[in-house]
C-alpha positions as CSV (number, residue, x, y, z in Angstrom):
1,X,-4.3,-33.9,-88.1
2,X,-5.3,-30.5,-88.5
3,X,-9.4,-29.3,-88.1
4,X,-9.2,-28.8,-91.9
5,X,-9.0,-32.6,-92.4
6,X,-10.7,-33.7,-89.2
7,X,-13.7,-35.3,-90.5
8,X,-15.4,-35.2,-86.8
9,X,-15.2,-31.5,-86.5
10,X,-16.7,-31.3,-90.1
11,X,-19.5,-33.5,-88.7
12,X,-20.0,-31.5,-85.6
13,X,-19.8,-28.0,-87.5
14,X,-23.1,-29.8,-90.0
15,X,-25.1,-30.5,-87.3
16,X,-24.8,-27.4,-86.0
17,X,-25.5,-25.5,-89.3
18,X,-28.4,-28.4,-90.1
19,X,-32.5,-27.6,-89.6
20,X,-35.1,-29.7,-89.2
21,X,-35.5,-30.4,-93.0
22,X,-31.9,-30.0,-93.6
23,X,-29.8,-32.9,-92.9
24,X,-26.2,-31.0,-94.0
25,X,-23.7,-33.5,-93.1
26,X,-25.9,-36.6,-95.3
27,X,-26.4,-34.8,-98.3
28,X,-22.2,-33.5,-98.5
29,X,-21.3,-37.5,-97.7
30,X,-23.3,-38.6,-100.1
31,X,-21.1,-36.0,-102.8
32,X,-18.0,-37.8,-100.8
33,X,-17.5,-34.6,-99.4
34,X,-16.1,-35.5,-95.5
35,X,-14.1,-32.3,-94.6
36,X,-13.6,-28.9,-94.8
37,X,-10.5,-29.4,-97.3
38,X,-12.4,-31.3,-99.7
39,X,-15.4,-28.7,-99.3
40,X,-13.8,-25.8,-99.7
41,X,-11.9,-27.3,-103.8
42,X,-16.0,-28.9,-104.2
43,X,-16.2,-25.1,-105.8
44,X,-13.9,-22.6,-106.8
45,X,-10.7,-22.3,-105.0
46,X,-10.0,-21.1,-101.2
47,X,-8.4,-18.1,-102.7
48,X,-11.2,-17.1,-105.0
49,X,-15.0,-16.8,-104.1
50,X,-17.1,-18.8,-106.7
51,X,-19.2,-16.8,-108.9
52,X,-23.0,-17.4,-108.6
53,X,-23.7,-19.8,-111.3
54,X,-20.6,-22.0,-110.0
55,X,-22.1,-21.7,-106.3
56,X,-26.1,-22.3,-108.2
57,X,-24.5,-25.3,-109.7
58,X,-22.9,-26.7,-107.0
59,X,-25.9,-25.9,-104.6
60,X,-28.1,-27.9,-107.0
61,X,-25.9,-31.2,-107.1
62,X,-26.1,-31.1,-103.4
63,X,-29.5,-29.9,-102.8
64,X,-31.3,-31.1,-105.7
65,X,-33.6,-28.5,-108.3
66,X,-36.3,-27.6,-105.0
67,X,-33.4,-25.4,-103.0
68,X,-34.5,-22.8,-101.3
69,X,-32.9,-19.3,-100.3
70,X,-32.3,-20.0,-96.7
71,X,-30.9,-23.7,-97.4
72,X,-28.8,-22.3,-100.0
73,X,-27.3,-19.5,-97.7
74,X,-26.2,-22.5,-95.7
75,X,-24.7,-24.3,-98.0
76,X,-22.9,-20.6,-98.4
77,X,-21.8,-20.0,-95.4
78,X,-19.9,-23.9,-94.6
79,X,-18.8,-23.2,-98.1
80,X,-17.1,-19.8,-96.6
81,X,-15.8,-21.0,-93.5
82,X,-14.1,-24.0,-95.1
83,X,-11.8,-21.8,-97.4
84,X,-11.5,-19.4,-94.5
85,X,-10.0,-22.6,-92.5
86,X,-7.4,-23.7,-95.6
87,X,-6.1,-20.5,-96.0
88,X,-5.2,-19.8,-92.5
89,X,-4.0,-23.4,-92.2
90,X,-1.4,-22.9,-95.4
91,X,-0.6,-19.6,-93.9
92,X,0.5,-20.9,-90.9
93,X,2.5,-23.7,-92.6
94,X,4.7,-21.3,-94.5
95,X,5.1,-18.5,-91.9
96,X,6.2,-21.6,-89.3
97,X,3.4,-20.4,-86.7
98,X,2.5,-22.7,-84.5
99,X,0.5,-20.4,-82.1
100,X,-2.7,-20.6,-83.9
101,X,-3.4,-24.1,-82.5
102,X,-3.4,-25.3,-86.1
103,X,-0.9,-28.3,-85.1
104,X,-3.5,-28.9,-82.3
105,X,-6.5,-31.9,-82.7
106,X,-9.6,-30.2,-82.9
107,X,-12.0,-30.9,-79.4
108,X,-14.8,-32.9,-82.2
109,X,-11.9,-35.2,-82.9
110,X,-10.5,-35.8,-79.9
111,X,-13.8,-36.8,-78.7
112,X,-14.4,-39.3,-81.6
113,X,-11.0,-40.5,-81.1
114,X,-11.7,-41.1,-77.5
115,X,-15.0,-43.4,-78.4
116,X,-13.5,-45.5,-81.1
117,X,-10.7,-46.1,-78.8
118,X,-12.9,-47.3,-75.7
119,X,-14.5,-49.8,-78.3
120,X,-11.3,-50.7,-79.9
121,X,-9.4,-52.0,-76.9
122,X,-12.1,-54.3,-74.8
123,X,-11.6,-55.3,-71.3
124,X,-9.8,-52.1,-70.7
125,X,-11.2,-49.2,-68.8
126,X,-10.0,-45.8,-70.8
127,X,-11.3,-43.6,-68.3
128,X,-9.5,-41.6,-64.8
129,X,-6.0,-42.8,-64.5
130,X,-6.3,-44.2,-67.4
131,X,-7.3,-42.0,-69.7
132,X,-4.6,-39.6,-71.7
133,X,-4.9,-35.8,-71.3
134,X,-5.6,-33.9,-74.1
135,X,-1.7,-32.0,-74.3
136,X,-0.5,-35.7,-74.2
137,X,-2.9,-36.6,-77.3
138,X,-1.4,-33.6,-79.4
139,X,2.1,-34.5,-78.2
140,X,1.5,-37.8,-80.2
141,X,-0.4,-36.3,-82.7
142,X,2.2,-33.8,-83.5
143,X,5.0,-36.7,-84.1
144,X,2.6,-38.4,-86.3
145,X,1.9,-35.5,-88.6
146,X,5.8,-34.1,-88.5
147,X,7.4,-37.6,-88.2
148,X,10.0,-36.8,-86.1
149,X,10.5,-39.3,-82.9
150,X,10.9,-38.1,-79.4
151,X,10.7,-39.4,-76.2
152,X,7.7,-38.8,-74.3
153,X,8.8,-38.9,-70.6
154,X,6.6,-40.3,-68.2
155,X,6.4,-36.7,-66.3
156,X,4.5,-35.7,-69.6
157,X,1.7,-38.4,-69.9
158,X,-1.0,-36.4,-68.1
159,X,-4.5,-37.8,-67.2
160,X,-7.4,-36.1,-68.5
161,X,-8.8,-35.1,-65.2
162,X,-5.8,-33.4,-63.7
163,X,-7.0,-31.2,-67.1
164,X,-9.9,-30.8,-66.3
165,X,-9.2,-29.6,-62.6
166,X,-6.4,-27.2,-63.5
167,X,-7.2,-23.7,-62.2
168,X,-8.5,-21.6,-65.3
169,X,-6.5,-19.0,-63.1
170,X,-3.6,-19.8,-63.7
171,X,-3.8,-18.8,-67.8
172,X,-1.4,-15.6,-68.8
173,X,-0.8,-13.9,-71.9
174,X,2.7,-13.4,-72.9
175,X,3.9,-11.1,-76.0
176,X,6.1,-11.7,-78.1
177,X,7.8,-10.5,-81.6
178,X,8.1,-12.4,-84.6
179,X,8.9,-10.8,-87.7
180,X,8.4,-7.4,-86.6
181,X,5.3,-8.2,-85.6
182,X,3.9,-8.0,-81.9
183,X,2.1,-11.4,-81.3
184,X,-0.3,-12.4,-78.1
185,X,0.3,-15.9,-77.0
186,X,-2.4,-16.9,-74.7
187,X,-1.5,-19.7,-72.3
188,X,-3.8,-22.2,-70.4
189,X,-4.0,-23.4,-67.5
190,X,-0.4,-25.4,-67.1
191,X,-1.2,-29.1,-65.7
192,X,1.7,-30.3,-63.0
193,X,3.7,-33.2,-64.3
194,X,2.5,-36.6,-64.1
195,X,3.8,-38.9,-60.9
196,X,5.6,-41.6,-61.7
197,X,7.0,-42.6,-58.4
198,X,5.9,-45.4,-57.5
199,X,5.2,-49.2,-59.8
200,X,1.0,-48.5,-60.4
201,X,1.9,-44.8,-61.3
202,X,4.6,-45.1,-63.5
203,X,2.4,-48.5,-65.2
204,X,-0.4,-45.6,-65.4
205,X,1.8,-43.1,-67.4
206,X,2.8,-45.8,-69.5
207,X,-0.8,-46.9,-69.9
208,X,-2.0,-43.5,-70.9
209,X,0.6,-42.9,-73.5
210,X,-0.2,-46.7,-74.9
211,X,-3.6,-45.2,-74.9
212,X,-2.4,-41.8,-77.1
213,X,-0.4,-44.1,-79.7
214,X,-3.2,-46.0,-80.4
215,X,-5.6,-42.9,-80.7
216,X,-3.0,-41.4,-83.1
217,X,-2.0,-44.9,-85.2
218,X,1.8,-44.3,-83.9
219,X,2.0,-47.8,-81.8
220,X,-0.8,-50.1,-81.4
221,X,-2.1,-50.8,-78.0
222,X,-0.7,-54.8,-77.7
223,X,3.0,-53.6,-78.7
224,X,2.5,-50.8,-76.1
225,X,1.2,-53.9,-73.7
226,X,3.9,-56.3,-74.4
227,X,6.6,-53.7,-74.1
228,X,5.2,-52.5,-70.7
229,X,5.0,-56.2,-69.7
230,X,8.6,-56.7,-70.6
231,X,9.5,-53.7,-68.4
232,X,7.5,-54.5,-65.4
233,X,8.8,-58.7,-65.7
234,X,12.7,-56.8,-65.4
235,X,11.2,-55.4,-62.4
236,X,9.8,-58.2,-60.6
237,X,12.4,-60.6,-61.1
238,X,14.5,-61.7,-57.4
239,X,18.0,-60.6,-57.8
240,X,21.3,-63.1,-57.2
241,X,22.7,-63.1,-54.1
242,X,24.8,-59.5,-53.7
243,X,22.7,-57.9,-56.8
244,X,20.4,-55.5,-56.1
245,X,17.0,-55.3,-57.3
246,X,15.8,-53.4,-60.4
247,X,14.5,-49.9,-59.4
248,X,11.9,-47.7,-61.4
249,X,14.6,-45.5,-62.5
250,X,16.5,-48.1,-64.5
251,X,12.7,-49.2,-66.4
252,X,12.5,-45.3,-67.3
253,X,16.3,-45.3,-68.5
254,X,15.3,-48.5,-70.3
255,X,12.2,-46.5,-72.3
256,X,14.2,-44.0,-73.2
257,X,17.0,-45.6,-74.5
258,X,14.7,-47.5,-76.9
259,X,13.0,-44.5,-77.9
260,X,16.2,-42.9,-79.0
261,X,17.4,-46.0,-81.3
262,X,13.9,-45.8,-82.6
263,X,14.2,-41.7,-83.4
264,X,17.8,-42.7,-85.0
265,X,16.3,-46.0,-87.5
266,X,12.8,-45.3,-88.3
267,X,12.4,-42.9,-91.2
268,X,8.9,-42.8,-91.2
269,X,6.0,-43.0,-88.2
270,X,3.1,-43.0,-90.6
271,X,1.1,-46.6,-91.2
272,X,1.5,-48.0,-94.4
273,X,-1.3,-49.0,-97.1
274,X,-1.3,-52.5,-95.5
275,X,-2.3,-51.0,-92.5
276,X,1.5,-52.3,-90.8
277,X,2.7,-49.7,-88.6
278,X,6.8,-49.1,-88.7
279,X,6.7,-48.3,-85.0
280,X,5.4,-51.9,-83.5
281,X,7.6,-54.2,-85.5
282,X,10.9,-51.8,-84.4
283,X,9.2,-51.8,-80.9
284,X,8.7,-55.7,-80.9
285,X,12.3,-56.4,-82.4
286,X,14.4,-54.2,-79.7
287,X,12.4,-55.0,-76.8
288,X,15.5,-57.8,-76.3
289,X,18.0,-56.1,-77.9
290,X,21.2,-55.7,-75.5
291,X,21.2,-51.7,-76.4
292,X,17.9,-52.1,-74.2
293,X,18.3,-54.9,-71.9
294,X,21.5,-53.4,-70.5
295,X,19.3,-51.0,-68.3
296,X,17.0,-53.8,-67.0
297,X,19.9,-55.6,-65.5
298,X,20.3,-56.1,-61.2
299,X,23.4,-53.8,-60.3
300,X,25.9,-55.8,-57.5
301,X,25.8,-54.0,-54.2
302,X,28.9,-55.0,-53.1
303,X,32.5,-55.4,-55.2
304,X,33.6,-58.9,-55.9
305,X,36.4,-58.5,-53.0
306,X,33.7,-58.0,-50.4
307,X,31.5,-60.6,-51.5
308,X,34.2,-63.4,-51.1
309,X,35.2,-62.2,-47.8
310,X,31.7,-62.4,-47.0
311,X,32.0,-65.5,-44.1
312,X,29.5,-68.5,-44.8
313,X,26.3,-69.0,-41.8
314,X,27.0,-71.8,-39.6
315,X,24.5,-73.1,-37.6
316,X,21.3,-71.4,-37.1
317,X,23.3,-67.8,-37.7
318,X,21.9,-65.9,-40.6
319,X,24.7,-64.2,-42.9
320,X,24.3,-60.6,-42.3
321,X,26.9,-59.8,-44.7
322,X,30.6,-58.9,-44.4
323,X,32.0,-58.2,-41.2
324,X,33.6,-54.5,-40.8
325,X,36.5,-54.7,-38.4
326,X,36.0,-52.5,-35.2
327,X,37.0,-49.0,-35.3
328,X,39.9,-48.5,-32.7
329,X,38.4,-45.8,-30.5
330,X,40.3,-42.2,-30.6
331,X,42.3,-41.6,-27.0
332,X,40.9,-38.8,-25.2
333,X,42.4,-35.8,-24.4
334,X,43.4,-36.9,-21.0
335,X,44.8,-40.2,-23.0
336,X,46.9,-38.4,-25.3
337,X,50.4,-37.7,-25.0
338,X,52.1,-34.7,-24.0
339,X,54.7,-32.7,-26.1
340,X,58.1,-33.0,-24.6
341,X,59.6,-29.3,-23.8
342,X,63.1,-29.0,-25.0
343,X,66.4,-30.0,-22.4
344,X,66.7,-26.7,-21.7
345,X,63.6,-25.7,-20.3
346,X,62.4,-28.5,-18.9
347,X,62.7,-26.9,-15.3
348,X,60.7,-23.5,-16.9
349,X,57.0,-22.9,-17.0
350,X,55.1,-24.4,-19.6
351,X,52.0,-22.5,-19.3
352,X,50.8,-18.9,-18.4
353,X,49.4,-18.1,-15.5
354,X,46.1,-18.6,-17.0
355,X,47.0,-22.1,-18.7
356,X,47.8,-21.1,-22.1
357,X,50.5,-22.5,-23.5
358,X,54.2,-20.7,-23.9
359,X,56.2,-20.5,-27.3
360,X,59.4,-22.6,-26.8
361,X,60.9,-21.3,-30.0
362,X,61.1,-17.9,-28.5
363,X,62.5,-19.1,-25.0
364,X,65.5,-20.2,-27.4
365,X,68.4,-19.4,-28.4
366,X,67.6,-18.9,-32.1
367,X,64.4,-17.3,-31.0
368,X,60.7,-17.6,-33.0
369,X,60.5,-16.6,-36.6
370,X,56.4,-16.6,-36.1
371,X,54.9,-13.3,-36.3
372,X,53.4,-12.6,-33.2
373,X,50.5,-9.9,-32.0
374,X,48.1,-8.9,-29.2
375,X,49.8,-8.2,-25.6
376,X,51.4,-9.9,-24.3
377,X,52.7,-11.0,-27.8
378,X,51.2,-14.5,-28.9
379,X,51.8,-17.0,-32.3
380,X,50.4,-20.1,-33.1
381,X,52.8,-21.7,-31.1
382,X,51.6,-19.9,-28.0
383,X,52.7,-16.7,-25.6
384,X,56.2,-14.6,-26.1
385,X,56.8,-14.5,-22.7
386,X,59.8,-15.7,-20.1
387,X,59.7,-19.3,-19.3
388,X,61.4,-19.1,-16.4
389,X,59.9,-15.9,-15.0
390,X,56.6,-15.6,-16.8
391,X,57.1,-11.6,-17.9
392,X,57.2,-9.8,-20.6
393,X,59.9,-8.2,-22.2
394,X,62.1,-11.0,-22.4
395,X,62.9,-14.6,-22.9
396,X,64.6,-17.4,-20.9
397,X,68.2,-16.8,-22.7
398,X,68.8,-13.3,-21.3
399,X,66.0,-13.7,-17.7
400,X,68.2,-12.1,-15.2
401,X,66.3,-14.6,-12.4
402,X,67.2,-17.6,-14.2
403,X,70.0,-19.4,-12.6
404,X,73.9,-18.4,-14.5
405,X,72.1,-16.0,-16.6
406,X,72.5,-13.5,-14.1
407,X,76.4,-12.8,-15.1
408,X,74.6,-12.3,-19.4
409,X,73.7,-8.6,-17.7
């Protein structure tokens, strides 16, 4: 609902305009004139300004034969401002602009809305956690007037006073091009997402967007109930043995899978003559479907295999659940077992003089096909030097100390 149809703002925007002897808002009711749409077609057309025996007629009917100059300049002005507020309203329909706040609830009908609500659900306190912010009103509002589902998150159903309290600070302008034409976009004060972490905050986010469904006619406030109800029972319920128990998450999944069948079968959001609202009887007919009741389900927390090696409690023993064998503990490094140097140089060094260890590959006869750097010369493997001698230069096959090597040189 746009301000051009809002009959509250039309009521607040009389008063204002009204004297002490001029009751403005009475005497256009009793003409069945409610709005500024149906005021501004009362005379004339938005588009063209009535001439003055149109406006001298019309002022009469409304006035009665005693008018005088002042109340008729009234009449002339709401007149004015009501085919100002069409024109830019059907401009901003065909351009597509949605910047102008047109697709926003006027702040008169929010406030109205807010009353008849408070005395339409009794035993119900709409007001602090309770009680819908303003951005989560026109979210609602907007799928009413366009028809096109979405999922409302819980992270998006605001309270009113984290609103109120946001920093005014915080508001930028941002500029943008549309058309080829430079636009201003002024933004408020952004309010943080709503916290649904734990079960009274996340029933509280649900509560507030039952609240917004029923201010905009989308879903009334006992389907919203009995489908929170059916989440919360999901929730509650003890899990079998080896099932874990529902978590928030899994409710959250549960809402938005509904919400997504409902975008992809209802054609139409808007309540029909009867008063019957599409929304509640889909609501009320998948709140057991299995599409739905597939997320509400207690996950196992073991696999089938563990379970039924899982031994039974004898005695006054408690089952703790399965029994992990022992790990078998890693040897230590003074447990572990040595390499075994090749037959030929088991009577050689092993080690450097400094305990690093010596390449055997090299000490061999085929030698070490390692690439080897630094000095002394060293691979992964370890050191290029003499086994038998511990120098450089050479290797254990041609070490003129080693014993019958000596006859090699």
């Amino acid at each position: 609902m746009s301000l051009i149809d809002s009959e509250a703002a039309f009521k607040q925007r009389c008063t204002e305009l009204s004297t002490a002897t001029l009751n403005l808002h009475d005497l256009l009711r009793a003409q069945n004139i409610s709005s500024f749409s149906e005021l501004a077609f009362a005379c004339g057309a938005p588009n063209k300004a009535p001439t003055d025996d149109e406006l001298r007629a019309f002022t009469t009917s409304v006035l009665g034969a005693g008018f005088t100059a002042g109340q008729q300049s009234i009449l002339r002005r709401i007149h004015f401002e009501a085919a100002t507020f069409v024109l830019s309203q059907l401009k901003s329909s065909v351009t597509g602009d949605a910047a102008d706040g047109a697709k926003k609830l006027p702040f008169a009908e929010k406030q109205a809305r807010y009353e008849k609500v408070k005395q339409k659900i009794p035993g119900f306190l709409v007001q602090g956690e309770t009680e819908p912010s303003h951005a989560l009103l026109d979210k609602c509002q907007l799928m009413y007037d366009t028809g096109a589902i979405v999922w409302i998150s819980p992270s998006l159903c605001t309270e009113r006073e984290a609103e109120v309290q946001a920093a005014p600070k915080d508001s930028q302008r941002v500029l943008r091009i549309e058309a080829q034409t430079l636009k201003v976009n002024t933004e408020g004060p952004k309010v943080a997402d709503a916290d649904h972490g734990s079960e009274i905050k996340l029933q509280w986010c649900f509560q507030r967007r039952g609240v917004a469904f029923e201010m905009c006619e989308l879903v009334s406030w006992e389907v919203s109930q009995k489908w929170l109800a059916t989440l919360f029972a999901a929730y509650s319920t003890e899990p079998p043995p080896g099932f874990a128990r529902v978590t928030l998450q899994q409710l959250v999944a549960a809402d938005k899978a509904m919400w997504t069948i409902l975008a992809r079968d209802i054609a139409s959001v808007k309540p029909e003559l009867t008063g019957k609202r599409p929304l509640d009887e889909a609501i009320e007919r998948l709140m057991h479907d299995p599409r739905i009741t597939m997320y509400m389900l207690a996950l196992p927390t073991r696999s089938p295999a563990a379970v039924a090696a899982t031994p039974k409690s004898s005695g006054s023993t408690p089952a703790t659940g399965t029994i992990q064998p022992k790990k078998k503990a890693r040897p230590s490094k003074r447990n572990r077992t040595q390499p075994t140097p090749p037959e030929e140089l088991k009577t050689c060094y092993q080690q450097t003089a400094d305990g690093k260890p010596i390449c055997w590959a090299y000490n061999l006869q085929n030698g070490c096909c390692l690439e080897a750097t630094g000095q002394p010369p060293k691979c992964r493997k370890g050191t290029h030097i003499c086994a038998y001698c511990r120098k450089v230069g050479h290797f254990f096959q041609n070490c003129k100390a080693a014993p019958g090597k000596k006859t090699q040189h």
